[in-house]
C-alpha angles and dihedrals in degrees: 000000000000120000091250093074132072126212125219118181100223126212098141100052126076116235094245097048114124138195127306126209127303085001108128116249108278126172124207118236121191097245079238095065086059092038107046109002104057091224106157142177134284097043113231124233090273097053097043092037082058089041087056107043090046087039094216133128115249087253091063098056109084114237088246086074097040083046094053080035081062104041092042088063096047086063096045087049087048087042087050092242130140112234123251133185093223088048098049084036094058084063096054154046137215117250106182108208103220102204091045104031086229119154117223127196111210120185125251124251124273082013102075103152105172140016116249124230108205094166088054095063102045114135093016091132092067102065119058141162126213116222117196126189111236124212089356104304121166123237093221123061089224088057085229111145113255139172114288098160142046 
């Protein structure tokens, strides 16, 4: 994490609470996404780009999709291009998981990039981390709005 952000471990919020008045802008991230998935903040130009053209918090995307969103990244950068949300987007499509509200990503058909391990990532709501912008920093690099609630 940069030094402009603080981190508040959270027991007592709801994943999809968002500010009160006069609270800084603050964004939740799955404790998984930190610890093994590498996800900081502030997000880059890719991450944000896929927030926005799904429109969904970074909560609401299952760490299945942050963890393709990651290893997709690792072969562009091997490949010596640069990532790109369209790009990423062309491989998958949006499950909307009804009782949760997540948002899975599952890959088309005949593009399958990457294997899914749904055991690896059981009990991962239950652990989140509250990220809150200090002295008006943004949560994307490009400084363009993006979802940070549900």
């Amino acid at each position: 994490m940069v030094e402009n952000f603080g981190l508040d471990y959270s027991t007592k919020e709801w994943v999809y609470h968002s500010t009160g008045e006069g609270d800084g802008d603050f964004v939740y991230l799955y404790e998984t996404m930190i610890r093994d998935l590498s996800v900081i903040v502030p997000f880059d130009k890719y991450e944000a780009d896929v927030l926005q053209i799904l429109g969904v918090a970074p909560t609401q995307l299952h760490p299945n999709g942050w963890a393709a969103m990651q290893a997709f990244r690792v072969v562009c950068h091997c490949l010596r291009i640069k990532p790109a949300a369209s790009l990423f987007l062309y491989h998958y499509t949006t499950c909307i998981d009804v009782k949760a509200s997540w948002v899975s990503l599952s890959p088309l058909s005949k593009t399958n990039l990457f294997n899914t391990y749904l055991a690896f990532y059981k009990g991962f709501k239950n652990h989140l981390v509250k990220v809150r912008a200090l002295g008006g920093t943004f949560f994307a690099e490009d400084k363009k709005p993006m979802p940070l609630y549900w």
